[in-house]
N, C-alpha and C positions, 0 to 999 in steps of 0.2 A: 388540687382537691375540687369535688365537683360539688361541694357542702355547703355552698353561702344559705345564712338564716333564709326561711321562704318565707312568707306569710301564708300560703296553703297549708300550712301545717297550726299554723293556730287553732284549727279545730281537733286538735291529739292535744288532750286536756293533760296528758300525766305519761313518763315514761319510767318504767319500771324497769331498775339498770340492776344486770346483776354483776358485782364488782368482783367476787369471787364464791365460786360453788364448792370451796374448802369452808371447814368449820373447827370453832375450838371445843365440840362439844359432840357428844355422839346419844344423841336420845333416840328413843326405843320405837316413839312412832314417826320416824323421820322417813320422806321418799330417799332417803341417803342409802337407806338398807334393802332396795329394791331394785334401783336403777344401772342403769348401764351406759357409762359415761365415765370420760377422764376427769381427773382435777387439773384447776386452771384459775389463771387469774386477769382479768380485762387488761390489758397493757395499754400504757401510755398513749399510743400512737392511735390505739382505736378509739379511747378516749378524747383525746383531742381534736379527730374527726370527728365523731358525736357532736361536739362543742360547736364547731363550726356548723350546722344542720341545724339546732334548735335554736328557734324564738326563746328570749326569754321567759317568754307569758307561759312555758311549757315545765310545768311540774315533773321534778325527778324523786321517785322514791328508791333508795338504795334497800335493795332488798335480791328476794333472790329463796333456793337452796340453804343456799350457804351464808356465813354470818358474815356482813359486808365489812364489819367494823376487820376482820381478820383478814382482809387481801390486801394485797401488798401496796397496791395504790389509793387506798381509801382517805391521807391525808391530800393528794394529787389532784382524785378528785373532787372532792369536797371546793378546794381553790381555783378550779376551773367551772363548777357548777354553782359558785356560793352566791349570785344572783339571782338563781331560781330558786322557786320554792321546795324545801328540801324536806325530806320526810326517812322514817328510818325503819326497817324492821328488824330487830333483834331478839338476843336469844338473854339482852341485859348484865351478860359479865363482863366485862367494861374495865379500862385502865382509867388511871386518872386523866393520863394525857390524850386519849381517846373523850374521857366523859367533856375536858373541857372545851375539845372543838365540837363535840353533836349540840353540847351547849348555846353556844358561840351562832352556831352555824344551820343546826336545822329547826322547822316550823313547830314538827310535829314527830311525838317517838313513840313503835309501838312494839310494847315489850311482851314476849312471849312467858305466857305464867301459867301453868299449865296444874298448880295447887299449890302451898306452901309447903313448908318444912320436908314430913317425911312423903308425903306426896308428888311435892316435888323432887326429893333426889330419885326418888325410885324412876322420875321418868326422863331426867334430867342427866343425872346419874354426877351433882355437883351439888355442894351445900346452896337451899336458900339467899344466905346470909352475903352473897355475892349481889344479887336482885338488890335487897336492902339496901345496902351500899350505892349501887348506882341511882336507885329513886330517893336518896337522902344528897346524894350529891347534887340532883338536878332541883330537888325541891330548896335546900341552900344557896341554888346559885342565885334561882329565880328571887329568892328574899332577898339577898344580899344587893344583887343586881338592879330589883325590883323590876322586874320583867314579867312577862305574861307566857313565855315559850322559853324551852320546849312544851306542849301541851302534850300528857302523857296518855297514851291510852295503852288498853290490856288484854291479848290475845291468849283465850285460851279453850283448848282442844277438849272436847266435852267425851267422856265414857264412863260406861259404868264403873268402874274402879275410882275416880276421879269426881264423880259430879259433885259429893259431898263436899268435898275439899272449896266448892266455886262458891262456897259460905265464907270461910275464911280469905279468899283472893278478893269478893265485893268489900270485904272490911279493911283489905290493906288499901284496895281504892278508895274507899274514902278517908285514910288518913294520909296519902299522899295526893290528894285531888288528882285521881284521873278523871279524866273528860269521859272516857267509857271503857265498857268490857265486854268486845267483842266476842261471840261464844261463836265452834265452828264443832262437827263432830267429825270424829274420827275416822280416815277413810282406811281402811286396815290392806296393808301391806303383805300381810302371812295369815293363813287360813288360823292361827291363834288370836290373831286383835279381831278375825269377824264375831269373836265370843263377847268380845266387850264394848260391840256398839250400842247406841241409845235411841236409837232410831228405827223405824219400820216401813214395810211397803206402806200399812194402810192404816186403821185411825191408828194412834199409842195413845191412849188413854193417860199410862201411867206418868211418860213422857209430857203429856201438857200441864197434867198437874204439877210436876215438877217445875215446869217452865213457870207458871203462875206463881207459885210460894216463890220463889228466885225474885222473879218479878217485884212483888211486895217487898220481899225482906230487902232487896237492892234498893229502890224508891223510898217505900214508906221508914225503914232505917238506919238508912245510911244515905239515901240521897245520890244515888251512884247508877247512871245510864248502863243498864244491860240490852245488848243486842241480842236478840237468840232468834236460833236457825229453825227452819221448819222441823217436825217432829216427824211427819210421816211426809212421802210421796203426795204431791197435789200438779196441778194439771202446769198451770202457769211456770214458764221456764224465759230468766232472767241472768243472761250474763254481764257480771259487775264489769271485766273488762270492754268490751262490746259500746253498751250502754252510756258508757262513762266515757267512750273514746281514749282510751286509754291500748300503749302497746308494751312489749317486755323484750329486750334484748340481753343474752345472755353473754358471758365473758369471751366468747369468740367472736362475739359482733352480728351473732344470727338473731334475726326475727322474730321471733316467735308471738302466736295471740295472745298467751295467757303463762299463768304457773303451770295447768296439766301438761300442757305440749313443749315445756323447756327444757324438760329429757325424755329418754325411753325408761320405764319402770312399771313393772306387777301393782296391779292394784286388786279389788275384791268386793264387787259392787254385788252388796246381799247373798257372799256366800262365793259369787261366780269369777273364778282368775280369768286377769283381764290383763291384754298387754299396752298401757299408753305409751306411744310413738313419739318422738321428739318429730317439731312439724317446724322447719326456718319456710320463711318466705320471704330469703335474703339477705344479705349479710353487708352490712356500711359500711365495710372493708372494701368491698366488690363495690357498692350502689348506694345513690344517698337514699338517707330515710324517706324523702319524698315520694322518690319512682317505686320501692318497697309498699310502703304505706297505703298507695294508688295505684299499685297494682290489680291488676281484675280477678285475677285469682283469691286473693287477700281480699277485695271489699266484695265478691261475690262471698268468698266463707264468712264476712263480716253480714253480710246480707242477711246468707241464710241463720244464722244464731239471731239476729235482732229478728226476724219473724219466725221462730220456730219452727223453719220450716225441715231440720232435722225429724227423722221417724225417731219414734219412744221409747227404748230398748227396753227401761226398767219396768214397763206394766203392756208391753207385747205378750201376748198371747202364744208364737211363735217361736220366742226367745229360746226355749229350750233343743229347739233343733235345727240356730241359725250359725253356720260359721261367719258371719259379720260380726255377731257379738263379740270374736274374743279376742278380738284387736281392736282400735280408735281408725286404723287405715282407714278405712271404708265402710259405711253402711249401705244398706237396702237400696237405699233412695238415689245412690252413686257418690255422695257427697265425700270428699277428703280434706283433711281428716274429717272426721266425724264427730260431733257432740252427741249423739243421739244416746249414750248409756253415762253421759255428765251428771254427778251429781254434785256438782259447782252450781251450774244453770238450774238445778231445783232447790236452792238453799239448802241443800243438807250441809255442806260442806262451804265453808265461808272463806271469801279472799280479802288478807288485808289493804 
């Protein structure tokens, strides 16, 4: 193996492992029902090179597609990464023997809640009362235990059919102290979900008002951190992975910048189908994460995202008679892949 720890990689704050892009759940705005890719599960042997490659001082979040707690190695790796700081993102239906190593084992859990009750199953398409279970299990442990972690936070997907409901999800947060509740909106999949987003090119009036009562009634009621995402298009464009140094390899060992480029899948950026491209730049099966990482290709496209210097697709002037727009390949500027029509990098759409 060519993977001993480096200390160059100490400044890759967090790597986002995806243990398998299978899932036990099939909701309705998943990139599950767009994309175009096999089901697979990170095997042993790519995992154990991973191992060898990372500093300790290098945060893993098990996350991904697909629900990490449901691939086949998720107890494997857990015992090969239980040194670093481990973090979780799920979908919260959870076995016991499952709940009591995320217990056990990681920092920080962030469960995807997307409304309660009938809210939830419509989008879930599984009872609630699963969720409940798992955040009564972790909140018992932590008393019993008298621990401080897992600290729990609360991901959830913002649209008109649903925002209502993010009244009800601040009140479950505060009676299980999450730490917060991430709000991200909807990036729609099928010319149907473009009818139910919450978001606009330019001001949303109705949209900030929203934002503000949420605000209050989170804080001044229940005492409960709401994150929320921009309401309209603004100038400033910020990538959480980028910024954070942070990278995502997915269960074949490839590369990739972020969650948009970890498969190829339709998306519908204000109305306009759009094809995002799965982009490796590398695979630590073939190459250690170091030569991937610092590669020129890779910190030039990291270049260009930390200064903006991608073109604007979503308020170009042009847009409507450019074939650049309707793929991530390539934009104007020559740049590959492209961020220039990301609505990641404008907070409409939030990365956990």
């Amino acid at each position: 193996m060519d993977g001993n720890p480096i200390h160059s990689l100490l400044f890759m704050k967090k790597v986002y492992l995806e243990l398998t892009n299978r899932c036990n759940l099939n909701c309705i705005m998943c990139y599950r029902n767009s994309w175009d890719t096999t089901l697979g599960d990170m095997n042993e042997e790519t995992l154990q090179r991973l191992k060898s490659m990372l500093d300790p001082s290098v945060g893993l979040v098990f996350g991904g597609i697909g629900e990490p707690t449901f691939g086949k190695h998720f107890s494997y790796a857990i015992e090969l990464f239980k040194n670093h700081s481990l973090e979780l993102t799920t979908n919260g239906v959870l076995s016991d023997k499952t709940l009591d190593l995320v217990c056990k084992y990681f920092d920080n859990v962030i469960i995807s809640v997307d409304g309660t009750e009938e809210t939830y199953y419509h989008i879930r398409k599984t009872d609630f009362k699963h969720v409940y279970k798992t955040l009564d299990y972790i909140k018992n442990y932590k008393k019993v235990n008298r621990v401080k972690t897992p600290q729990i936070e609360f991901a959830f997907v913002l649209s008109k059919k649903n925002k209502e409901s993010l009244y009800s999800v601040i009140e479950t947060a505060n009676f299980y102290d999450v730490k917060r509740v991430l709000v991200s909106h909807l990036m729609p999949q099928n010319e149907e979900q473009t009818k139910d987003i919450y978001y606009d090119e330019h001001f949303h009036e109705e949209g900030r008002k929203f934002a503000n009562e949420i605000g209050n009634f989170a804080y001044f009621k229940n005492r409960v951190v709401v994150s929320f995402p921009y309401m309209e298009i603004k100038t400033d464009r910020i990538c959480h992975f980028v910024e954070n140094d942070y990278t995502y390899i997915d269960f074949k060992g490839d590369v990739v910048p972020c969650y948009r480029f970890a498969t190829t899948y339709k998306e519908f950026v204000f109305g306009r189908e759009k094809t995002v491209k799965k982009h490796s730049f590398g695979n630590i099966n073939e190459r250690s994460l170091q030569s991937i990482f610092e590669d020129p290709l890779y910190q030039d496209f990291r270049h260009a995202v930390r200064y903006a210097l991608h073109p604007s697709c979503v308020d170009c002037e042009l847009r409507d008679g450019c074939d650049y727009i309707e793929t991530s390949e390539y934009d104007c500027s020559g740049f590959s892949p492209s961020c220039a029509d990301c609505l990641w990098n404008r907070k409409i759409i939030r990365c956990t």
